[in-house]
MIVOTOR-832628 format. One record per residue (C-alpha): residue in three letters; z, y, x. Coordinates in steps of 0.001 Angstrom, whole numbers, plus 500000, padded with zeros to 6 digits. Each point is the difference from the previous one (the first is absolute). Layout:
// MIVOTOR-832628
ALAZYX ...
***
This chain:
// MIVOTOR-832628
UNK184794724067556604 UNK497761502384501900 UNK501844502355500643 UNK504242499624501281 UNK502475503423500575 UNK502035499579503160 UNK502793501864501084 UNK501745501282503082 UNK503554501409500016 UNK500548502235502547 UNK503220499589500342 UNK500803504069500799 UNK502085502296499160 UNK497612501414497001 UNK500020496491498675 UNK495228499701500588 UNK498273497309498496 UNK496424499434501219 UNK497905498405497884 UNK496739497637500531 UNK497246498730497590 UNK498398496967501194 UNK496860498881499201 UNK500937496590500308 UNK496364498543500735 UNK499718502144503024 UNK503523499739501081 UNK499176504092500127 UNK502967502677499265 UNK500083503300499378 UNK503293501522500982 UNK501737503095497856 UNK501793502975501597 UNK500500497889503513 UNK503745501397501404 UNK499563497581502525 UNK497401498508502283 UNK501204497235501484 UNK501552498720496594 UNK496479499993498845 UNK499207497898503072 UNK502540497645499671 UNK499045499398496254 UNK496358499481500609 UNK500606497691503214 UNK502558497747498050 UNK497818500212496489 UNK496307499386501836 UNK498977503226498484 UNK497617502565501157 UNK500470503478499149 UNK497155501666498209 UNK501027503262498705 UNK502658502922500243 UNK501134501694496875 UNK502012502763500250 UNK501810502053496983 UNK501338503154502083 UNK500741501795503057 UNK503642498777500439 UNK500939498635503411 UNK501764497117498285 UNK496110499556498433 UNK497892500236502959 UNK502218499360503074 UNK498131496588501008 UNK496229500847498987 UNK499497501269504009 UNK500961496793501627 UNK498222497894497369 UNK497010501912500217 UNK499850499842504207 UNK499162495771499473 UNK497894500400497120 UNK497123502150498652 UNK500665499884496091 UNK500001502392497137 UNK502905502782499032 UNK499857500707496677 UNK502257503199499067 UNK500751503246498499 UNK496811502269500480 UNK502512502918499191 UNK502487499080502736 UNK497251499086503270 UNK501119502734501445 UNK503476498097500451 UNK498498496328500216 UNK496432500728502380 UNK499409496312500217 UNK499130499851496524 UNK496608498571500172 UNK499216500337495774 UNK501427502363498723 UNK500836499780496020 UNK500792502319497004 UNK500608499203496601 UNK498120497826498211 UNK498125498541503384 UNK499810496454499961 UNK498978497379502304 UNK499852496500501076 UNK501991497146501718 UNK497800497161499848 UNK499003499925495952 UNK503755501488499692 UNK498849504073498511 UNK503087502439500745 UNK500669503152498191 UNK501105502884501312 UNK502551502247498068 UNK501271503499501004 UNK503420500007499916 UNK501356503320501653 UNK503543500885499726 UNK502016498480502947 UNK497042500930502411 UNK497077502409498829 UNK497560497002500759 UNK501689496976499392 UNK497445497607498570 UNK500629496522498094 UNK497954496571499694 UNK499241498633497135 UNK498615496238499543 UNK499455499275496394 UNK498572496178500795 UNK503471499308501247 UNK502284502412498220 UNK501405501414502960 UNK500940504176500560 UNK500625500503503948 UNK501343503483499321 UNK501983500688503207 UNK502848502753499536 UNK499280500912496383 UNK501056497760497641 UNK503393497875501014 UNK501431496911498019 UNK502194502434497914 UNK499504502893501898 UNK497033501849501315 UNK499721502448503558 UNK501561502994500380 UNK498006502986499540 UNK499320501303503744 UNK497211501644499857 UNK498164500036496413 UNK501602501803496922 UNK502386497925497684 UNK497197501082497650 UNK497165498224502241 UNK502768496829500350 UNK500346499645496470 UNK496497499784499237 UNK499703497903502619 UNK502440497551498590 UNK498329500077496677 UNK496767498808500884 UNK501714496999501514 UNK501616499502496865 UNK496971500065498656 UNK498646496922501810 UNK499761496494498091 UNK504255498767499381 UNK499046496932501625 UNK499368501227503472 UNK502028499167503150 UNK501114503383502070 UNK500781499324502916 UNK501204503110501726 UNK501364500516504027 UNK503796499947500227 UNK503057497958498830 UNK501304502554497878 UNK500755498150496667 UNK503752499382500189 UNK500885503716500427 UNK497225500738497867 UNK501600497803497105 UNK503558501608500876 UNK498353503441499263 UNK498406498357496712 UNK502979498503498300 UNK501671503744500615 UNK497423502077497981 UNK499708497098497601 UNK503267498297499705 UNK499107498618496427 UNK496806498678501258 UNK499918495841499554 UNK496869498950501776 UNK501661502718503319 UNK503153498309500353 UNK498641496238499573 UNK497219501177502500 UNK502733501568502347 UNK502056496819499841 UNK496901497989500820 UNK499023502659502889 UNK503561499895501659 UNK500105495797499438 UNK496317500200502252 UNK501474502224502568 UNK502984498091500375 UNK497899497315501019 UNK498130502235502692 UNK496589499725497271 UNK497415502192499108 UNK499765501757496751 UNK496371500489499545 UNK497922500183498835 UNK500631501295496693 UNK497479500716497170 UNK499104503335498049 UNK501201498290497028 UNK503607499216501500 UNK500015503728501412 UNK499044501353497042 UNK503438498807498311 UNK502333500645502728 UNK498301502560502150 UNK502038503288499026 UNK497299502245502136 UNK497060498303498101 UNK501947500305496465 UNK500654503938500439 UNK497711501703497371 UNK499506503121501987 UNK499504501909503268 UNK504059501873499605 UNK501623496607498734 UNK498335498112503569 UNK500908502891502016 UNK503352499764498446 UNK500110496171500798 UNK498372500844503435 UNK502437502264501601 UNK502681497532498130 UNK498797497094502050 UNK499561502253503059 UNK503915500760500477 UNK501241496644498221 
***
């Protein structure tokens, strides 16, 4: 296998994941929405890996908090919302929708996904069926709507729907559990949402991570990606919101 996802947990309060691609001839890594330098470190020391590239999804704190300390030992690429590099100045390439571009032979698409943040950008990489997509799309949730429209978030969602069933998300925070506790409420007569949320709380029990999940899973027990309108996700939304 060329290519190998890594992960990270964080271990904070918000429950971050950082992920890692490796392209495992190199032994080189790029690193996803970095909360945390020295965790980075750590990983690449123990691992023998070399850290290639940056990518990041949006301007949140909990997104970009160790890309200054990682960037003061290396010179490498940023790749990140051309829309938010007003937030994030150590972008280096700056993307918009439907960019692409390269790690190693690996090409990356860029989707706009704005909703939670006015910029927030996603990766795509179709060779591995794997969706990066940050604070959009959850396992059986999705962001909240901070500064984007519910319109904008919906639309959002749906072209992520729209991607192949078999692709891995893997998205930035441990949220499933409460996620599937919010799922089985709206759709207490759903099968495939309660044996999911029994599998979810078995995992948790056992201090594991739930991802990644696929589009096809989410697509059956997602209630924000099965609303059929702008007012019925709103409605589920501001639900979730105050749950």
């Amino acid at each position: 296998m060329t290519y190998k996802v890594h992960f990270i947990d964080v271990k904070n309060q918000l429950q971050n994941y950082i992920w890692l691609i490796e392209h495992t001839p190199s032994q080189e890594i790029i690193c996803v929405d970095p909360t945390d330098a020295k965790l980075v470190e750590s990983f690449c020391t123990e691992h023998q890996l070399t850290l290639s590239q940056i990518w990041l999804t949006h301007w949140h704190k909990d997104h970009i908090g160790g890309v200054p300390a990682l960037l003061a030992v290396r010179n490498i690429p940023v790749y990140g919302p051309r829309d938010e590099l007003s937030k994030i100045p150590f972008i280096t390439h700056p993307l918009s929708h439907e960019n692409h571009f390269k790690f190693h032979d690996l090409k990356i698409d860029i989707i706009a996904v704005p909703g939670h943040t006015l910029g927030h950008i996603i990766f795509f990489a179709d060779a591995i069926d794997s969706l990066f997509c940050g604070d959009t799309l959850f396992a059986m949730g999705c962001g909240r709507v901070f500064e984007g429209t519910f319109e904008q978030m919906y639309h959002s969602l749906n072209r992520l729907s729209a991607l192949p069933p078999h692709t891995k998300v893997y998205c930035t925070h441990e949220y499933t559990l409460s996620n599937a506790k919010f799922a089985l409420h709206v759709e207490p007569n759903n099968l495939e949402i309660s044996q999911r949320a029994q599998e979810i709380e078995d995992l948790r029990l056992l201090n594991k991570c739930t991802l990644p999940s696929t589009i096809e899973l989410e697509l059956k027990t997602n209630p924000f990606l099965r609303a059929n309108s702008v007012s019925e996700f709103q409605k589920l939304r501001e639900l979730k919101d105050n749950f």
